[in-house]
C-alpha positions as CSV (number, residue, x, y, z in Angstrom):
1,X,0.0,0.0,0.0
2,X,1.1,3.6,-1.1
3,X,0.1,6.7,-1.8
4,X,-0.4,5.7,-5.6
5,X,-2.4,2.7,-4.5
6,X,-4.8,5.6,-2.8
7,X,-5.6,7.1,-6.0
8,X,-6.2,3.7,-8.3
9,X,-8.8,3.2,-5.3
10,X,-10.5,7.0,-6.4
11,X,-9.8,6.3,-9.6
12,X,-12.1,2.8,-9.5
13,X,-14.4,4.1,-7.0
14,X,-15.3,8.3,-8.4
15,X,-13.5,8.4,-12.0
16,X,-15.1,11.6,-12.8
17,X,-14.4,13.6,-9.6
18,X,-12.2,16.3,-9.5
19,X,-9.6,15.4,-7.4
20,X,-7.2,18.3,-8.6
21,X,-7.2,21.9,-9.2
22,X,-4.3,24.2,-11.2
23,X,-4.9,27.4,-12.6
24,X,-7.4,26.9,-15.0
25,X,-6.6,23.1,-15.2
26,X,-8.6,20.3,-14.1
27,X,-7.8,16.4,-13.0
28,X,-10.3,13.9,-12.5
29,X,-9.2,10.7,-10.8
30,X,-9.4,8.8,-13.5
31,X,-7.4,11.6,-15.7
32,X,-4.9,11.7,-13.0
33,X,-4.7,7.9,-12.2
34,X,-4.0,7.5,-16.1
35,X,-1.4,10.3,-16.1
36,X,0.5,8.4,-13.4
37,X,0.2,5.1,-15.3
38,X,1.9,6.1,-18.4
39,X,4.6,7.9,-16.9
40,X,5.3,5.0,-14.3
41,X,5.3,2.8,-17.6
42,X,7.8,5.4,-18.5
43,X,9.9,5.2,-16.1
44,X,10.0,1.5,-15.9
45,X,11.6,1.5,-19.9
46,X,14.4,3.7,-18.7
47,X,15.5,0.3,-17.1
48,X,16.9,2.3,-14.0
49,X,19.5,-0.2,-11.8
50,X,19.2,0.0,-8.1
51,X,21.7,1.1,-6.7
52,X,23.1,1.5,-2.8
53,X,20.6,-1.3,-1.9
54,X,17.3,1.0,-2.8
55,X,15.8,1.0,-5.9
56,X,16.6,4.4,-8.2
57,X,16.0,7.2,-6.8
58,X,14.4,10.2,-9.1
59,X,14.6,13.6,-8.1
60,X,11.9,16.1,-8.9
61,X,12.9,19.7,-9.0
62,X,8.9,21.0,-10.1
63,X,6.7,23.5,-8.7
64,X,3.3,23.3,-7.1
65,X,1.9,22.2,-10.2
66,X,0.3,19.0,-12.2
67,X,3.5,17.7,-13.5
68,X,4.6,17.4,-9.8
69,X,1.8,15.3,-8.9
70,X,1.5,12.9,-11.7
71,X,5.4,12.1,-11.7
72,X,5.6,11.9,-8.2
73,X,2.9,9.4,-7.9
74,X,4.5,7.7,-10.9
75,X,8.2,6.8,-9.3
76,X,5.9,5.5,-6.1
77,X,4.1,3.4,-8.5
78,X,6.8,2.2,-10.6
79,X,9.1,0.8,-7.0
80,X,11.1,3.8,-7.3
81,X,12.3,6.4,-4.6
82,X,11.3,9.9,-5.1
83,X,13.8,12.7,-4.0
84,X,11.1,15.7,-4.3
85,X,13.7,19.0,-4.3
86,X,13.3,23.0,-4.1
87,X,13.0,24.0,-7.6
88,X,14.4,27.5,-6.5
89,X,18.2,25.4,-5.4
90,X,21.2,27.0,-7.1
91,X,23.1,24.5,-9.7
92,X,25.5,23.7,-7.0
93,X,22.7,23.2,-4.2
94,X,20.9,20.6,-6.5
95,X,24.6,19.0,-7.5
96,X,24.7,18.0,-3.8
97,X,21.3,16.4,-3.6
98,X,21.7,14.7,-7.2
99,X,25.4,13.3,-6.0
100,X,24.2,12.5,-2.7
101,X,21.2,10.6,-3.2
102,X,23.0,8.8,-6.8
103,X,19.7,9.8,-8.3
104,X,19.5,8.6,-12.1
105,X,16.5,10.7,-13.1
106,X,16.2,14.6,-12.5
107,X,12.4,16.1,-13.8
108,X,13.1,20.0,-13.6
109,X,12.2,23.2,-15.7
110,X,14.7,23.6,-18.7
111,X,16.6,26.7,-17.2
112,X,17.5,24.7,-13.9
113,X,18.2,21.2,-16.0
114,X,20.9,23.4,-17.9
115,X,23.1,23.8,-15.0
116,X,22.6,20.4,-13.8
117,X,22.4,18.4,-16.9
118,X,26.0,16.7,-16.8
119,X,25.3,15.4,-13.1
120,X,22.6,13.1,-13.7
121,X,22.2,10.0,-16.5
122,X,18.7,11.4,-17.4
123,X,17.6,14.8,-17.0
124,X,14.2,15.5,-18.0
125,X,11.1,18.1,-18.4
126,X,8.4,15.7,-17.7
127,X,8.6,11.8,-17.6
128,X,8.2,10.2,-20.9
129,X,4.3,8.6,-21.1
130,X,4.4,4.9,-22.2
131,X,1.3,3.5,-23.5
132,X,1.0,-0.8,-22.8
133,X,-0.2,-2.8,-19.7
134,X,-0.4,-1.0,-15.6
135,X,3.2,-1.7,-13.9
136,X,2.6,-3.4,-10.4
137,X,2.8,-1.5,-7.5
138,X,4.7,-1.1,-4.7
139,X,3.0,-2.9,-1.9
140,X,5.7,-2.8,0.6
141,X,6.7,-0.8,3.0
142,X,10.2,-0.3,1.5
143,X,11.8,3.7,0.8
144,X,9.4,5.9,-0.6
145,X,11.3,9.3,-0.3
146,X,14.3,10.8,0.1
147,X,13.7,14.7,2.2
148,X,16.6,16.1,2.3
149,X,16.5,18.4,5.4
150,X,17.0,22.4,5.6
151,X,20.9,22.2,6.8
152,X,20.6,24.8,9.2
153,X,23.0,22.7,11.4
154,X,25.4,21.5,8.5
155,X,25.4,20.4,4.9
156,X,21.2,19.0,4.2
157,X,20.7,15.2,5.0
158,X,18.3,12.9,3.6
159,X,15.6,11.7,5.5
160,X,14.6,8.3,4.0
161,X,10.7,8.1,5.0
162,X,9.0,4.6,4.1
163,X,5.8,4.2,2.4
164,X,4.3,2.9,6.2
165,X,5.4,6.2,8.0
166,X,3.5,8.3,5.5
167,X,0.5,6.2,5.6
168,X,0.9,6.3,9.4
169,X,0.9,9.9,10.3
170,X,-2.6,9.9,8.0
171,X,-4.1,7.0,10.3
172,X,-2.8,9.1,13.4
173,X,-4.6,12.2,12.4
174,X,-7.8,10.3,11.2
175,X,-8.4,8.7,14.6
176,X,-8.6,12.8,15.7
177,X,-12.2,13.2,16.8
178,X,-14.3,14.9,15.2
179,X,-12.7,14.1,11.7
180,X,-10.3,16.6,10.2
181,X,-10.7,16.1,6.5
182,X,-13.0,14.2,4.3
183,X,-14.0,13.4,1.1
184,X,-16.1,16.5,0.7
185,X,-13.5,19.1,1.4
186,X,-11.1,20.8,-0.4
187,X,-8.0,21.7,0.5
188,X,-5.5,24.3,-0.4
189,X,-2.0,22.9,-1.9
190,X,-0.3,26.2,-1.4
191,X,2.9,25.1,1.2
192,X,5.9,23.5,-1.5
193,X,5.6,20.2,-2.2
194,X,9.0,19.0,-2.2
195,X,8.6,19.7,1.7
196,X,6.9,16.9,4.4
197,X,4.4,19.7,5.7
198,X,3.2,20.0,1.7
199,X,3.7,17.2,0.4
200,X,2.4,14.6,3.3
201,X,0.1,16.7,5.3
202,X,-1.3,18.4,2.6
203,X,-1.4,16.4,-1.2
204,X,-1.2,13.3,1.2
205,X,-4.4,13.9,2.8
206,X,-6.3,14.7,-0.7
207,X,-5.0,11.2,-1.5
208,X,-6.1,9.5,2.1
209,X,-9.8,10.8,2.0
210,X,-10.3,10.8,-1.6
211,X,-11.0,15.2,-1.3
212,X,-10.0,17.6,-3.8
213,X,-6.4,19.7,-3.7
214,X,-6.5,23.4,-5.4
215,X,-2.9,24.0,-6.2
216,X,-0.8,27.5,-5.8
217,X,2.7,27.8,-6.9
218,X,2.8,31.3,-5.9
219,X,1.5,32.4,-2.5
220,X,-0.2,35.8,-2.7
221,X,-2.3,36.9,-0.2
222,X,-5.6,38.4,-2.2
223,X,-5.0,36.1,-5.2
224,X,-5.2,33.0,-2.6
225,X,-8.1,34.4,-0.7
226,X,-9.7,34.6,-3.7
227,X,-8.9,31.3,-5.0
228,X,-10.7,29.8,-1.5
229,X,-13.6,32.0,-2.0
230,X,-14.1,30.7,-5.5
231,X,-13.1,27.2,-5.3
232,X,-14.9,27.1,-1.2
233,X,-11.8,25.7,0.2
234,X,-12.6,24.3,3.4
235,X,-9.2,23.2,4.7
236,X,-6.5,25.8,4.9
237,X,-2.7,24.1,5.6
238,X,-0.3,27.2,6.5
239,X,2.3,28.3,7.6
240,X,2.9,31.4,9.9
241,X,3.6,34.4,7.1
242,X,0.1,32.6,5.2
243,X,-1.9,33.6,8.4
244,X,-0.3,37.4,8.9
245,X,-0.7,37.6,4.8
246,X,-3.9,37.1,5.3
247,X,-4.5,39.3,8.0
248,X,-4.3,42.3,6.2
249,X,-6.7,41.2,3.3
250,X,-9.6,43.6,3.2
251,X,-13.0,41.6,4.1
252,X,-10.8,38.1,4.8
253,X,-13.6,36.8,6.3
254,X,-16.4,37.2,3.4
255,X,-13.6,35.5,1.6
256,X,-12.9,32.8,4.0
257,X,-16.3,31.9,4.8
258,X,-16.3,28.2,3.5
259,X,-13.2,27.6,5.7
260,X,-13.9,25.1,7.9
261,X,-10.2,23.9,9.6
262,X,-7.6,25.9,9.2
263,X,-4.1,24.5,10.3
264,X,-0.7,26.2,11.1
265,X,2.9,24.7,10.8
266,X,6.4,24.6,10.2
267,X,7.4,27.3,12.7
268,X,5.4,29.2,15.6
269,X,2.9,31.4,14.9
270,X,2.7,34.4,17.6
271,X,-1.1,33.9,19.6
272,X,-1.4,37.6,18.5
273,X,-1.5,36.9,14.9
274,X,-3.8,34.0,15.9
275,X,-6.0,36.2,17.8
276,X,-6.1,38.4,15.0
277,X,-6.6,35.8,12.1
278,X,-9.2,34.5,14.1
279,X,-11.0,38.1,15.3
280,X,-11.1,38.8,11.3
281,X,-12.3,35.4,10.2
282,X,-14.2,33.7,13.1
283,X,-12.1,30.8,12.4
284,X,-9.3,28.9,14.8
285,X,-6.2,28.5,13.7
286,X,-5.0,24.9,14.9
287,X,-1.3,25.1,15.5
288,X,0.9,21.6,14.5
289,X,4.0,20.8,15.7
290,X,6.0,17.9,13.4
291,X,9.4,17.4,11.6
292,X,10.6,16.0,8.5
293,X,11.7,13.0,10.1
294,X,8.3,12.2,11.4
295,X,6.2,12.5,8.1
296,X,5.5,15.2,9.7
297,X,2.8,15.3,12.1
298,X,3.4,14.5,15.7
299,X,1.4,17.0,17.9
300,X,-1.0,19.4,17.6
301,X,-4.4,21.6,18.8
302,X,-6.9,19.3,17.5
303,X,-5.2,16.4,19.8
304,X,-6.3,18.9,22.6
305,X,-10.0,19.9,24.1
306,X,-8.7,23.2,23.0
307,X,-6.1,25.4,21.1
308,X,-4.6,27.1,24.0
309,X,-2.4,30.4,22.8
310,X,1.0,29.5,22.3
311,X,0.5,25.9,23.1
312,X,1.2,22.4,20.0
313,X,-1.2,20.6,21.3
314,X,-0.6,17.1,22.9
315,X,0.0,13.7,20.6
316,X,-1.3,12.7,17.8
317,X,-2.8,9.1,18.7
318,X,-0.3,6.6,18.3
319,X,2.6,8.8,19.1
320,X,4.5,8.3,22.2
321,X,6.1,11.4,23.3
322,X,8.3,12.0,26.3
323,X,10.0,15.3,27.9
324,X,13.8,13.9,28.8
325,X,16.0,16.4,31.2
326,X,20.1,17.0,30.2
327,X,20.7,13.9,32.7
328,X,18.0,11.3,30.8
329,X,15.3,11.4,32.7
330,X,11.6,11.9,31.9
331,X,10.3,15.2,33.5
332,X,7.1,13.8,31.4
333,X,5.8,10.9,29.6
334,X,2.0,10.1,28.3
335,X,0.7,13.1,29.3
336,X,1.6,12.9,33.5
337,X,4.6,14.8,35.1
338,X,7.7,12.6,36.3
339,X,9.6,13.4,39.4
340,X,13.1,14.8,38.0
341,X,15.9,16.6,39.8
342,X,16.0,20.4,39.2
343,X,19.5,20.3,39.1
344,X,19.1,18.4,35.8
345,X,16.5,21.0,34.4
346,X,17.2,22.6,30.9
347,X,17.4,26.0,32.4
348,X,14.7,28.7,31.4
349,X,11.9,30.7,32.8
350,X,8.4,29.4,32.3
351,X,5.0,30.6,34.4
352,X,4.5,28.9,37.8
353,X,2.3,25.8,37.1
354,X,1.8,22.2,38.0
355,X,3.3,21.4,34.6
356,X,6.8,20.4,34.4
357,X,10.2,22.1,33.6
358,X,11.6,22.0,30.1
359,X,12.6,18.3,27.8
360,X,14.0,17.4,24.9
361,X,11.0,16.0,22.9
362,X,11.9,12.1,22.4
363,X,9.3,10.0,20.0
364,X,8.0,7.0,19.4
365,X,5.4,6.1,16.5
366,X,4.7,4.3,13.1
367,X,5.2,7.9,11.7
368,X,9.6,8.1,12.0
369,X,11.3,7.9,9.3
370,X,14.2,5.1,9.0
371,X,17.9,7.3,9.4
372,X,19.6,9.3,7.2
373,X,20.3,8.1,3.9
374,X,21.9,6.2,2.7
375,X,22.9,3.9,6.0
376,X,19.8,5.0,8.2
377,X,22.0,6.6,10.6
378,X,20.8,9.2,13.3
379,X,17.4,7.5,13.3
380,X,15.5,5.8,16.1
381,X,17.0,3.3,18.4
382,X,16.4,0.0,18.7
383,X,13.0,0.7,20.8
384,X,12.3,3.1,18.3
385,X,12.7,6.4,20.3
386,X,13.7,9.2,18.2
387,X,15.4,12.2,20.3
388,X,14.0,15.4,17.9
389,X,16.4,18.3,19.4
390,X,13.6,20.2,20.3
391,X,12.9,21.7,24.0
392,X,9.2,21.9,25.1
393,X,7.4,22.3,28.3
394,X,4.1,20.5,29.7
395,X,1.2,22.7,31.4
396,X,-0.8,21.2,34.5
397,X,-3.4,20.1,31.5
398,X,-0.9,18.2,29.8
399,X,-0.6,20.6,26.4
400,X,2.9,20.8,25.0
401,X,4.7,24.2,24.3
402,X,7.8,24.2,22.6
403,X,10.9,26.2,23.6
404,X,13.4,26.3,21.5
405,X,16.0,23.7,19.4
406,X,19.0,22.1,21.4
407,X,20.8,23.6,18.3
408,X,20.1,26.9,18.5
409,X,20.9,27.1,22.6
410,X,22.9,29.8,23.3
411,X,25.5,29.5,25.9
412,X,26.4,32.8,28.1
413,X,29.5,32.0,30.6
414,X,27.9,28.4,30.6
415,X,24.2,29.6,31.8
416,X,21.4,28.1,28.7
417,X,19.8,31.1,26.6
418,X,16.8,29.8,24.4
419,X,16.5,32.5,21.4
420,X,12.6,31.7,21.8
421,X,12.7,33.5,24.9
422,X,14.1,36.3,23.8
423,X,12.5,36.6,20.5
424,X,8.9,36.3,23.2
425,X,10.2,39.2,25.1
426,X,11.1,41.7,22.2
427,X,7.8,40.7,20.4
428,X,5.8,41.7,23.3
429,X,7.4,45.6,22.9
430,X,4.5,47.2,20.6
431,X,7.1,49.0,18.7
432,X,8.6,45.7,17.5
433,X,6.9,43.3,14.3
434,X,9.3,40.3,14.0
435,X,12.7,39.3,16.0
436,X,15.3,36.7,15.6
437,X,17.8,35.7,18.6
438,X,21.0,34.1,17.6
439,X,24.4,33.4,19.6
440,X,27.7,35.8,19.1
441,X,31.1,34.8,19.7
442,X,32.3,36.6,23.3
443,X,35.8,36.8,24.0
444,X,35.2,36.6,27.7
445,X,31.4,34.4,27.8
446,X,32.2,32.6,24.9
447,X,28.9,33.6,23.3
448,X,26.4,36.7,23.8
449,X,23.0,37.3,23.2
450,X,22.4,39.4,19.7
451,X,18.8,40.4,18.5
452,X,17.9,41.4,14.6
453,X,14.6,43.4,14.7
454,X,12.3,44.7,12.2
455,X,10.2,47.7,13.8
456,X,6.4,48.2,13.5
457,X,5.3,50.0,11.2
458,X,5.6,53.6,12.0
459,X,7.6,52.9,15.4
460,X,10.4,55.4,16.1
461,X,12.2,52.2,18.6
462,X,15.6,52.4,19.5
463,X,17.9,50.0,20.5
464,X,18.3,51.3,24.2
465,X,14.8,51.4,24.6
466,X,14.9,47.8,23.6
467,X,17.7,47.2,25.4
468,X,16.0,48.5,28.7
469,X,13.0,46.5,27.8
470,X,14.5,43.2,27.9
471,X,16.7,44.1,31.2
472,X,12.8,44.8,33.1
473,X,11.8,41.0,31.9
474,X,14.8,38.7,31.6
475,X,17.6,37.9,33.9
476,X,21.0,39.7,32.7
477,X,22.5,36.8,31.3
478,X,19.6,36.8,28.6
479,X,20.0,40.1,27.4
480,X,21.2,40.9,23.6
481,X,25.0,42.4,24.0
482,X,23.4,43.6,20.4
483,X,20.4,45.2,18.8
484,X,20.5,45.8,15.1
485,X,17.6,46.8,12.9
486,X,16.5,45.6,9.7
487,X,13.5,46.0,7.3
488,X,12.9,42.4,7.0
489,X,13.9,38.7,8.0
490,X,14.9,36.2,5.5
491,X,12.6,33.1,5.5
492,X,12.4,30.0,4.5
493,X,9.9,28.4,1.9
494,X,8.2,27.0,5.5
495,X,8.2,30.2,7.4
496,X,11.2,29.3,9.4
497,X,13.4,32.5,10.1
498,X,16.8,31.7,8.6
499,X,19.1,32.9,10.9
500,X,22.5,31.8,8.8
501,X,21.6,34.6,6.8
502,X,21.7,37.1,10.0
């Protein structure tokens, strides 16, 4: 069973539904199911060897669009492994994927194949169609994609997820009550699709429930909020700079009206711009909290009686998820508190509550991927926990809310500084819009504290003012050596703030 095998199943059992939506283009199931069939059929008279122990990988450098879908649903069906990429890499960021992953096959836009063509055996436009009888499908759960991961702690890895994780994190999240998608909705395709939140969460769950996927390859706020109003999209998958986009739409909530769910991921969303997004819409935004390695779902707001502001949510069913102190102990584990030393505490300030102190987030569920490729190293152990580098806390009520990565810790004269609760501090001045926190070198505290900020609109903010803002709310240790302005902060495709770029 595999993603592929979902749509022969809509394809037998609704041929003349729309399952997709581009531009002014239009895929039944059957259409789409046939697509994938002939390019699968394709693929197979390449004759690609395995190689490395997998079967051939293909990499697909496409964006949001129907090409994407149909030739990533045909390497699934044809055995193959799909290495889904950013079509907006440099030449010499795709030369490391191709070379890493030995992929054989590279389907990309003309421009980007030119700088790339000499690295791969076959590079492509669009898979060749091949007419003759169905190839069989992968029933397995063998590889079913290589992610290669952002990189923000190194050169980008790939996360070799099977065909059973994906499948998994879509059983998790169905046995959500009340149901979260069904075959009547339709969702918006607008995050990238050569990323887990995209490409699992959201294509994967038009394929799971048999609903219909309207496709964006370029986010703009109005032009999106129109395309929901006239397609009545009902499920919304976001990320944060989606939700503030849409915030400043005039009459987003006329335009929003057939929303029904709308979900947040990839990187915290501030409650405020929740607040606000639901103030102007009437709708809740249900935050997600989830990692490539994970397929990508493993917490979240609908898990919990409610979306508390700030909060992830608890487990998805069938995730285990324990909170595990610097010494290796569980501060928390299935939703109850654990007796822990506070010597062994990750050190930060959180409210007073009968919650517990800070853990790394350790996993456990049929959702993890298998390692890194192409020897499955870093993945889980051999009870199949999976320690994620994230830091969260437990409230009394048992909802998760996540600090900070292990990564990004910042170390002043040995005492922990978690960017997130810095970033929470400066947010909260009203003359600040967005704030990054990153480490400096020190010569004398081997690293300090140093803040990027991009002012609200009209704010006249200086950096002592800052400066004395953060002294009245965190203890000296956590307070930027440096404040720098800037008009913006460089993001990621996700939303993800990319502080190498700082």
């Amino acid at each position: 069973m595999n993603l592929a095998t979902l749509l022969r199943q809509h394809a037998a059992a609704t041929p003349d539904r729309i399952a997709l939506r581009a531009d002014e283009d239009t895929l039944t199931w059957a259409d789409w199911d046939a697509r994938v069939d002939a390019a699968a059929r394709g693929l197979h008279a390449l004759a690609l060897p395995d190689s490395a122990g997998f079967p051939a990988r293909v990499a697909i450098a496409l964006r949001n669009d129907l090409d994407f879908t149909v030739t990533l649903l045909a390497v699934l069906r044809a055995g193959l492994v799909a290495v889904p990429c950013n079509p907006g890499f440099t030449p010499r960021e795709l030369r490391h994927v191709l070379a890493d992953s030995g992929a054989q096959v590279l389907v990309a836009p003309q421009e980007l194949l030119a700088g790339v063509a000499d690295a791969v055996p076959h590079p492509l436009t669009v898979l060749p169609a091949a007419e003759g009888a169905a190839p069989a499908e992968d029933a397995g759960d063998g590889l079913a994609l290589l992610l290669y991961t952002s990189g923000t702690e190194g050169v980008p890895k790939g996360a070799m997820l099977p065909h059973a994780a994906l499948l998994a994190n879509h059983r998790q999240l169905a046995a959500v009550e009340p149901p979260l998608v069904g075959p009547d909705d339709t969702v918006l395709l607008a995050l990238p699709l050569f990323h887990a939140y995209g490409l699992n969460t959201g294509l994967g769950s038009v394929l799971f429930h048999g609903a219909a996927g309207v496709l964006l390859a370029d986010f703009d706020p109005a032009g999106s909020a129109a395309l929901i109003a006239e397609h009545r999209v009902s499920v919304l998958v976001g990320v944060p700079p989606m939700f503030l986009a849409w915030s400043a739409v005039p009459d987003i909530g006329e335009r929003l009206r057939s929303v029904r769910l709308a979900v947040c991921g990839a990187a915290a969303l501030e409650p405020a711009a929740a607040a606000r997004f639901t103030a102007l819409t009437g709708h809740t935004v249900q935050v997600g909290y989830g990692l490539t390695e994970t397929a990508p779902v493993l917490a979240s707001t609908v898990a919990a009686p409610s979306a508390k502001p700030g909060a992830i949510g608890r487990p998805l069913p069938g995730v285990e998820l324990r909170l595990v102190n610097r010494a290796g102990e569980d501060v928390w584990r299935g939703g109850e508190p654990l007796g822990a030393d506070d010597e062994d505490d990750l050190d930060l300030d959180v409210p007073d509550s009968p919650g517990t102190d800070p853990g790394e987030i350790v996993v456990r569920g049929e959702n993890l991927f298998a390692g890194y490729w192409p020897d499955g190293r870093g993945g889980p152990d051999a009870e199949g926990w999976w320690p994620t580098r994230d830091v969260a806390y437990a409230d009394g009520d048992g909802d998760l809310f996540l600090v900070d990565r292990l990564g990004e810790l910042i170390l002043v004269s040995g005492f922990n500084v978690y960017p997130a609760e810095v970033e929470q501090v400066l947010l909260a001045h009203p003359g600040v819009a967005q704030a990054a926190v990153l480490g400096a070198p020190h010569p004398m505290t081997g690293q300090q504290v140093r803040a990027v900020v991009v002012p609200a609109p009209r704010a006249e903010v200086t950096a002592a003012e800052l400066a004395a803002h953060c002294a009245r709310n965190l203890a000296r240790f956590k307070c930027p050596s440096e404040i720098e302005f800037a008009d913006t902060l460089p993001y990621s495709v996700i939303g993800k703030v990319r502080k190498g770029l700082l």
